[in-house]
N, CA, C and O atoms as a GROMACS GRO file, in nm:
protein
  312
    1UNK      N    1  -3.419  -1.040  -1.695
    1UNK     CA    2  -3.346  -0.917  -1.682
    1UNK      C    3  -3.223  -0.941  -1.595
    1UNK      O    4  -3.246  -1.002  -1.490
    2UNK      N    5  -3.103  -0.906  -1.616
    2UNK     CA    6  -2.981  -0.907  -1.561
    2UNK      C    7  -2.949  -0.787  -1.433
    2UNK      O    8  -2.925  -0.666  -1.439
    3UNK      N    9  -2.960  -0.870  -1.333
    3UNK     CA   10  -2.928  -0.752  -1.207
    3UNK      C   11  -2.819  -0.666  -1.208
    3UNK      O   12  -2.718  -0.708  -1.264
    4UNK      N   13  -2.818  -0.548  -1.155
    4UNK     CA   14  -2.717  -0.492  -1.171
    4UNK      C   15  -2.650  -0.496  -1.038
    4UNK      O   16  -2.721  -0.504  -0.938
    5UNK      N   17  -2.505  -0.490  -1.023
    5UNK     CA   18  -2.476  -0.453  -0.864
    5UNK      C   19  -2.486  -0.338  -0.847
    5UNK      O   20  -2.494  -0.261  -0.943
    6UNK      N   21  -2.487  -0.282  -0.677
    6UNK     CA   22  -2.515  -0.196  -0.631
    6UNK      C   23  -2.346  -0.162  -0.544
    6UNK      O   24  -2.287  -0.220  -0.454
    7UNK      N   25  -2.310  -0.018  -0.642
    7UNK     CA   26  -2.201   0.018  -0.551
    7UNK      C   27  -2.082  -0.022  -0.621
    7UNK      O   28  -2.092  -0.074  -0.733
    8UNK      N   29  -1.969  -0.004  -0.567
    8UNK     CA   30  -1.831  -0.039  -0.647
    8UNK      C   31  -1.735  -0.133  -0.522
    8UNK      O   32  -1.738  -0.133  -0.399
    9UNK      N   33  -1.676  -0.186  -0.595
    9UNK     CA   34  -1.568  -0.281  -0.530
    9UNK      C   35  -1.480  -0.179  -0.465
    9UNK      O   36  -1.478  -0.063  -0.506
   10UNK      N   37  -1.402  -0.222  -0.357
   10UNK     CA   38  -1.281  -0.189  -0.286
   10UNK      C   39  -1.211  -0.105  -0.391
   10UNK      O   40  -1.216   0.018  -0.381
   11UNK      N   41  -1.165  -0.145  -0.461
   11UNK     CA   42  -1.081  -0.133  -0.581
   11UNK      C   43  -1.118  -0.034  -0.702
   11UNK      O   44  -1.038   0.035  -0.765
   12UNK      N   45  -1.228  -0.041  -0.716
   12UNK     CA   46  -1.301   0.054  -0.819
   12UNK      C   47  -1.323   0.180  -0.767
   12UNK      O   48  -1.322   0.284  -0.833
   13UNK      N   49  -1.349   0.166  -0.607
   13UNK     CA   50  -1.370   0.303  -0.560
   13UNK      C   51  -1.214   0.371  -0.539
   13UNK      O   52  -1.175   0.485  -0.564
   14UNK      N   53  -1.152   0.272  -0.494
   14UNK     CA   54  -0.980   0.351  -0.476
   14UNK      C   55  -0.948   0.412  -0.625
   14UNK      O   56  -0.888   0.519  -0.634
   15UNK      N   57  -0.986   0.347  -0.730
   15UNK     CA   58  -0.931   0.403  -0.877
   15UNK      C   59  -0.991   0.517  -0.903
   15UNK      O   60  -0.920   0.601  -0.959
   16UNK      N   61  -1.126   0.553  -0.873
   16UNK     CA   62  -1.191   0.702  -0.887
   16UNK      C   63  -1.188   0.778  -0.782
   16UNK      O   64  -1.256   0.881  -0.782
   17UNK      N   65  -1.102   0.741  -0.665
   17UNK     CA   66  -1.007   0.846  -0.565
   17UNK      C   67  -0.925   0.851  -0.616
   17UNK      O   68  -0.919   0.972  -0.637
   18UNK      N   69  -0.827   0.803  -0.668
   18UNK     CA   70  -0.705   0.815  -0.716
   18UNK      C   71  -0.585   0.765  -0.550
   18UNK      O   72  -0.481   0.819  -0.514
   19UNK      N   73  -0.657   0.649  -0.489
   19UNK     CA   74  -0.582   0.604  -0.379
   19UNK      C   75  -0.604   0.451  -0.396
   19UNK      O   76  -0.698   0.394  -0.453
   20UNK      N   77  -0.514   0.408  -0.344
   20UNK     CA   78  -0.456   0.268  -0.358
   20UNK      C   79  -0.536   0.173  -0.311
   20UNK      O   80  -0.574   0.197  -0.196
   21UNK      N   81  -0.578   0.070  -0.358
   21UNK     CA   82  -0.657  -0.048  -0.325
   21UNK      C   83  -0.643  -0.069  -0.166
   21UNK      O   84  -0.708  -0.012  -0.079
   22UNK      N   85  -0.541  -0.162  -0.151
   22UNK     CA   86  -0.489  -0.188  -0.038
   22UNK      C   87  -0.504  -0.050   0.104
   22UNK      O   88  -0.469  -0.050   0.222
   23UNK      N   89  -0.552   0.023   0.043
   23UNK     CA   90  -0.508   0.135   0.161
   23UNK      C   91  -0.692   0.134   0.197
   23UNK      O   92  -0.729   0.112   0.313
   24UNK      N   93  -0.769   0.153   0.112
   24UNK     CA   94  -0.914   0.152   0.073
   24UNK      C   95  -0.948   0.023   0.150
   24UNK      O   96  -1.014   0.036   0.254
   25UNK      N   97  -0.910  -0.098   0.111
   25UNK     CA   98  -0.913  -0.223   0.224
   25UNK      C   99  -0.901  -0.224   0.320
   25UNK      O  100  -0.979  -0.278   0.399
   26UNK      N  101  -0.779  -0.152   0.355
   26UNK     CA  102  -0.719  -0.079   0.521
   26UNK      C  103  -0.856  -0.055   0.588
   26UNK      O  104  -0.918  -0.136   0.657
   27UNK      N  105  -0.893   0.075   0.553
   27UNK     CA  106  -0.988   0.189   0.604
   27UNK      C  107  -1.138   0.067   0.611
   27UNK      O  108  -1.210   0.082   0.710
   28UNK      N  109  -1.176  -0.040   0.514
   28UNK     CA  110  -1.274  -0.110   0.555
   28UNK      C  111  -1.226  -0.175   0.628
   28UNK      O  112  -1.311  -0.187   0.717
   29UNK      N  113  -1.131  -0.239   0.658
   29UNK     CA  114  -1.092  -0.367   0.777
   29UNK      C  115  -1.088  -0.278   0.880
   29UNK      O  116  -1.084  -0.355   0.976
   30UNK      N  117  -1.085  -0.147   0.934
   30UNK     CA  118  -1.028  -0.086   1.048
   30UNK      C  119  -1.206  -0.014   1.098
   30UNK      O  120  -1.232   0.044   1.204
   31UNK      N  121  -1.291  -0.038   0.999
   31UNK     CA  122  -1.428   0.033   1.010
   31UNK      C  123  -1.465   0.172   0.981
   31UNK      O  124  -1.574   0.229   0.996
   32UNK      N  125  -1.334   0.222   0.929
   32UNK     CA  126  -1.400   0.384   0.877
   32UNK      C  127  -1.457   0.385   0.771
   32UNK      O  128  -1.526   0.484   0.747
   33UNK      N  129  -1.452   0.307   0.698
   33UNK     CA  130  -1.520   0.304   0.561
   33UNK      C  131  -1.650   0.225   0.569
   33UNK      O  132  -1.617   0.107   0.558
   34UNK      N  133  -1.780   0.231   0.584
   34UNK     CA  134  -1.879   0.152   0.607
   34UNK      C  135  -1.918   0.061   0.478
   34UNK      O  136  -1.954   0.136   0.387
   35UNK      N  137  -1.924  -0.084   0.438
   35UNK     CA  138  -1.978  -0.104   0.298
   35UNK      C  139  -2.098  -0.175   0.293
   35UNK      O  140  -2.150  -0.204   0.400
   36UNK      N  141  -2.147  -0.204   0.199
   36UNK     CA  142  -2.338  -0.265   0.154
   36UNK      C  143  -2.307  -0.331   0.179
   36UNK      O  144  -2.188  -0.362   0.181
   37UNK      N  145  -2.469  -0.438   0.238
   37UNK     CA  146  -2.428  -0.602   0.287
   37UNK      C  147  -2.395  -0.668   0.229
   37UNK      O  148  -2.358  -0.772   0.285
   38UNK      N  149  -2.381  -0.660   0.048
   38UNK     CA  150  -2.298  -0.716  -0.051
   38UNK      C  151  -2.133  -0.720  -0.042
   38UNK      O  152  -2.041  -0.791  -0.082
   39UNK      N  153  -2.150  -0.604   0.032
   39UNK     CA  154  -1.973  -0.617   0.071
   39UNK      C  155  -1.891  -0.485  -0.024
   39UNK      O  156  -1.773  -0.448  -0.020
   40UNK      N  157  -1.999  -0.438  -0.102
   40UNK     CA  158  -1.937  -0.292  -0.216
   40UNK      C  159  -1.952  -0.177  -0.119
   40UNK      O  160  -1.989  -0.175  -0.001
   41UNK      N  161  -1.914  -0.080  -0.203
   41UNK     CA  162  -1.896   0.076  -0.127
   41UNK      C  163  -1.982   0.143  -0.216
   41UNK      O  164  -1.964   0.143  -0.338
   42UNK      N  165  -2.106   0.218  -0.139
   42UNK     CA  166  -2.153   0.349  -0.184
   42UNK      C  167  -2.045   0.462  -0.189
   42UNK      O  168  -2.010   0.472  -0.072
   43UNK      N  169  -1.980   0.543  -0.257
   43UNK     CA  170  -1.925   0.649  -0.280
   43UNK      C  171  -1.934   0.717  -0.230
   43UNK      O  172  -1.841   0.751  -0.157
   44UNK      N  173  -2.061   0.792  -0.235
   44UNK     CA  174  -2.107   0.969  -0.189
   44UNK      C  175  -2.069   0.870   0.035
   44UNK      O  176  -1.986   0.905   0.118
   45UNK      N  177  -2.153   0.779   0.042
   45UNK     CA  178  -2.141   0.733   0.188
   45UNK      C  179  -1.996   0.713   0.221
   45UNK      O  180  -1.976   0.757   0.334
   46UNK      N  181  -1.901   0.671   0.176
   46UNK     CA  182  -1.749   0.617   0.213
   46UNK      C  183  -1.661   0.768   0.206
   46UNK      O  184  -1.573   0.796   0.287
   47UNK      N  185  -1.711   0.872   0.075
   47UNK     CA  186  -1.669   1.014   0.080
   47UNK      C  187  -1.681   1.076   0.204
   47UNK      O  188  -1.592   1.158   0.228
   48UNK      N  189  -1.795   1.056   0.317
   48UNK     CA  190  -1.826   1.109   0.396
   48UNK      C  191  -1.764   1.084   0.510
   48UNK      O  192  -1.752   1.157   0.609
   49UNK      N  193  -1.713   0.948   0.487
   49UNK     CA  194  -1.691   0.830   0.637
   49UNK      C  195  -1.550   0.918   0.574
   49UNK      O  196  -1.584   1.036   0.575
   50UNK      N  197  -1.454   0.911   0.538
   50UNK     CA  198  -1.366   0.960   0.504
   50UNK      C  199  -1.304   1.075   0.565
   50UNK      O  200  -1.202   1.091   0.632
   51UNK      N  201  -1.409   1.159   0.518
   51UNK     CA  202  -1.384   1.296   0.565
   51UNK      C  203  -1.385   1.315   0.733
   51UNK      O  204  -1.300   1.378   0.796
   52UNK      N  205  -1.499   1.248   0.789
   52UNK     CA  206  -1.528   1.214   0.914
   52UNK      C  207  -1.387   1.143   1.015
   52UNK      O  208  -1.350   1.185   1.125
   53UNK      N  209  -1.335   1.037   0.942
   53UNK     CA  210  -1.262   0.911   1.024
   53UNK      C  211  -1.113   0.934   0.977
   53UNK      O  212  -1.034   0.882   1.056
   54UNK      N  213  -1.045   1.004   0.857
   54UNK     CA  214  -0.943   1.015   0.817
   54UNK      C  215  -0.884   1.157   0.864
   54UNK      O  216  -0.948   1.260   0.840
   55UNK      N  217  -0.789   1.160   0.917
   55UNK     CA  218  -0.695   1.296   0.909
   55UNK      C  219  -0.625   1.290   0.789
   55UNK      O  220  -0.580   1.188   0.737
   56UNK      N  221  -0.613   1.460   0.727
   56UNK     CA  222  -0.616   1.494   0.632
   56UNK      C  223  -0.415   1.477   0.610
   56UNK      O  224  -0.334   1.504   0.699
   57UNK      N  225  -0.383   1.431   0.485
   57UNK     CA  226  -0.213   1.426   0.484
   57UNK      C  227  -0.165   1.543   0.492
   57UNK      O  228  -0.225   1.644   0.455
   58UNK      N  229  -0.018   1.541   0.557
   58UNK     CA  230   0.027   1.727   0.574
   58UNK      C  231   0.108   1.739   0.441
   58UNK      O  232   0.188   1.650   0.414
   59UNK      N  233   0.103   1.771   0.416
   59UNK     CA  234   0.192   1.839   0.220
   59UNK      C  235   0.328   1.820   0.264
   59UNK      O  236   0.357   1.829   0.383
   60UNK      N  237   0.409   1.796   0.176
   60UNK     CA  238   0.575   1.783   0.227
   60UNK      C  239   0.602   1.938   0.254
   60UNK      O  240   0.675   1.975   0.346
   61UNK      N  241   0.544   2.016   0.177
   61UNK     CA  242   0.603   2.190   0.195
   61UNK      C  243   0.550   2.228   0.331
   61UNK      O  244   0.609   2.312   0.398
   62UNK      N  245   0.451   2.175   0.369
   62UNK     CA  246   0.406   2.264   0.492
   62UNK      C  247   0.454   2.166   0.641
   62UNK      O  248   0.392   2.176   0.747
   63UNK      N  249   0.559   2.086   0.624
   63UNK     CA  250   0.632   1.990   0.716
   63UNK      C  251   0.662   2.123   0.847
   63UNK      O  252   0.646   2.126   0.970
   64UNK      N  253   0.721   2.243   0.721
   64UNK     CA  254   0.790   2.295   0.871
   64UNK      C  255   0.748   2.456   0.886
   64UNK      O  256   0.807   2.556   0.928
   65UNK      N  257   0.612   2.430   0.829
   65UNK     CA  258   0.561   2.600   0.844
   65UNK      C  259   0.472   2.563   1.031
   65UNK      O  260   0.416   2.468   1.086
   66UNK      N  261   0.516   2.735   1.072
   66UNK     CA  262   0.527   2.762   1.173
   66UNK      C  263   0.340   2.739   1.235
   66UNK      O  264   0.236   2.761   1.172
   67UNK      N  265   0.355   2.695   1.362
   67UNK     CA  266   0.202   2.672   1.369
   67UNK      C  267   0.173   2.750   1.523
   67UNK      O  268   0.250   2.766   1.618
   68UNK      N  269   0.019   2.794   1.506
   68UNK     CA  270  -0.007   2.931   1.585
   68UNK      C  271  -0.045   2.818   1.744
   68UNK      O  272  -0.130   2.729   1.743
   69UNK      N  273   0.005   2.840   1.815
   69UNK     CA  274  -0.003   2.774   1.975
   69UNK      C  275  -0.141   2.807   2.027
   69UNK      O  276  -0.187   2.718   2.099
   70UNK      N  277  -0.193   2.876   2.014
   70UNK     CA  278  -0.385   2.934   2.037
   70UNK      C  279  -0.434   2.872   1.999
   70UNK      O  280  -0.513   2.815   2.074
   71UNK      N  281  -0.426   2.811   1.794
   71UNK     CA  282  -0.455   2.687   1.802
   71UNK      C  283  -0.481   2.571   1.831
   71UNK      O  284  -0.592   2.518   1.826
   72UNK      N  285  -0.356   2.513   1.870
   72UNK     CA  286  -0.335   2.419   1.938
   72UNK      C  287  -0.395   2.371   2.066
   72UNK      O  288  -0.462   2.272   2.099
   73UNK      N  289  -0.337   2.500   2.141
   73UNK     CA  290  -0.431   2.526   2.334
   73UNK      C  291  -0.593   2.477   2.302
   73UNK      O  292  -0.632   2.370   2.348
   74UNK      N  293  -0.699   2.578   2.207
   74UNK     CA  294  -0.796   2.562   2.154
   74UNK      C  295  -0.867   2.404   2.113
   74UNK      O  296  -0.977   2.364   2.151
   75UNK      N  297  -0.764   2.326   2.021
   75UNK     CA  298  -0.857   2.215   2.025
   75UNK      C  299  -0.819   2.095   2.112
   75UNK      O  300  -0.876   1.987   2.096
   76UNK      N  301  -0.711   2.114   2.218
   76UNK     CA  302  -0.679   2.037   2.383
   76UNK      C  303  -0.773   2.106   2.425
   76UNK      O  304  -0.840   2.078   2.326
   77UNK      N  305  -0.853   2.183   2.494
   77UNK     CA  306  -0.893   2.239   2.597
   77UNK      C  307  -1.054   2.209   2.518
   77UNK      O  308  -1.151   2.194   2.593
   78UNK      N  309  -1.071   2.203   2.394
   78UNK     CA  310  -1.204   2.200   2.318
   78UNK      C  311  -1.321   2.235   2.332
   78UNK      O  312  -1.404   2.214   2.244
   0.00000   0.00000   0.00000
Protein backbone atom coordinates (compact mmCIF):
# COMPACT_ATOMS: atom_id res chain seq x y z
CA UNK A 1 0.00 0.00 0.00
CA UNK A 2 1.35 3.48 -0.94
CA UNK A 3 1.60 6.01 2.03
CA UNK A 4 0.02 8.97 1.80
CA UNK A 5 1.56 12.33 3.10
CA UNK A 6 0.19 14.06 5.80
CA UNK A 7 -0.54 17.84 5.28
CA UNK A 8 0.49 20.20 2.39
CA UNK A 9 3.76 21.76 1.37
CA UNK A 10 4.70 25.45 2.04
CA UNK A 11 3.50 26.11 -1.29
CA UNK A 12 0.31 24.17 -1.61
CA UNK A 13 -0.96 25.73 1.44
CA UNK A 14 -0.04 29.43 0.16
CA UNK A 15 -2.04 28.42 -3.24
CA UNK A 16 -5.35 27.56 -1.24
CA UNK A 17 -4.80 30.96 0.73
CA UNK A 18 -4.40 32.66 -2.18
CA UNK A 19 -0.83 34.12 -0.59
CA UNK A 20 2.50 33.78 -1.87
CA UNK A 21 4.89 30.93 -1.27
CA UNK A 22 7.74 32.86 -0.16
CA UNK A 23 5.70 34.90 2.31
CA UNK A 24 4.15 31.34 3.80
CA UNK A 25 8.07 30.35 4.15
CA UNK A 26 8.53 33.74 5.87
CA UNK A 27 5.86 33.06 8.60
CA UNK A 28 7.54 29.27 9.03
CA UNK A 29 11.17 30.54 9.26
CA UNK A 30 10.01 33.36 11.78
CA UNK A 31 7.79 30.49 13.88
CA UNK A 32 4.25 31.68 13.47
CA UNK A 33 3.33 29.08 11.35
CA UNK A 34 3.93 25.72 13.29
CA UNK A 35 4.62 22.56 10.71
CA UNK A 36 4.52 18.39 11.08
CA UNK A 37 7.79 16.75 11.86
CA UNK A 38 7.71 15.94 8.14
CA UNK A 39 8.17 19.48 7.64
CA UNK A 40 4.23 20.00 5.87
CA UNK A 41 1.49 22.27 7.23
CA UNK A 42 -1.78 21.13 8.78
CA UNK A 43 -4.22 23.87 7.49
CA UNK A 44 -7.09 24.15 9.94
CA UNK A 45 -3.55 24.39 12.64
CA UNK A 46 -1.44 27.16 10.48
CA UNK A 47 -5.26 28.97 9.90
CA UNK A 48 -5.17 29.39 13.53
CA UNK A 49 -1.39 30.26 14.11
CA UNK A 50 -2.25 32.91 11.61
CA UNK A 51 -4.98 34.44 12.98
CA UNK A 52 -3.17 34.35 16.40
CA UNK A 53 0.61 35.65 15.17
CA UNK A 54 -0.36 37.82 12.02
CA UNK A 55 -1.79 41.40 12.10
CA UNK A 56 -4.47 41.77 9.89
CA UNK A 57 -3.48 44.13 6.38
CA UNK A 58 -5.13 47.72 6.54
CA UNK A 59 -7.16 48.08 3.04
CA UNK A 60 -5.67 50.97 0.92
CA UNK A 61 -9.28 52.81 1.46
CA UNK A 62 -9.19 52.74 5.10
CA UNK A 63 -5.29 54.30 5.08
CA UNK A 64 -6.91 57.52 6.21
CA UNK A 65 -10.27 56.86 7.92
CA UNK A 66 -10.39 58.62 11.15
CA UNK A 67 -9.62 56.40 14.28
CA UNK A 68 -11.50 56.71 17.75
CA UNK A 69 -8.50 57.65 20.53
CA UNK A 70 -10.61 55.51 23.44
CA UNK A 71 -9.61 52.93 21.33
CA UNK A 72 -6.40 53.30 21.17
CA UNK A 73 -5.92 54.59 25.16
CA UNK A 74 -7.92 51.07 25.72
CA UNK A 75 -5.57 48.56 24.19
CA UNK A 76 -2.08 50.69 25.74
CA UNK A 77 -3.49 50.70 29.09
CA UNK A 78 -5.10 46.88 28.38
Amino acid sequence: MKKTKQGLSAHGYAKSRSLSGSYVCRLIRDGRIPTLPNGRIAPEVADEARARNVAPRVKPGDWNRPVDLKDVELRLLG
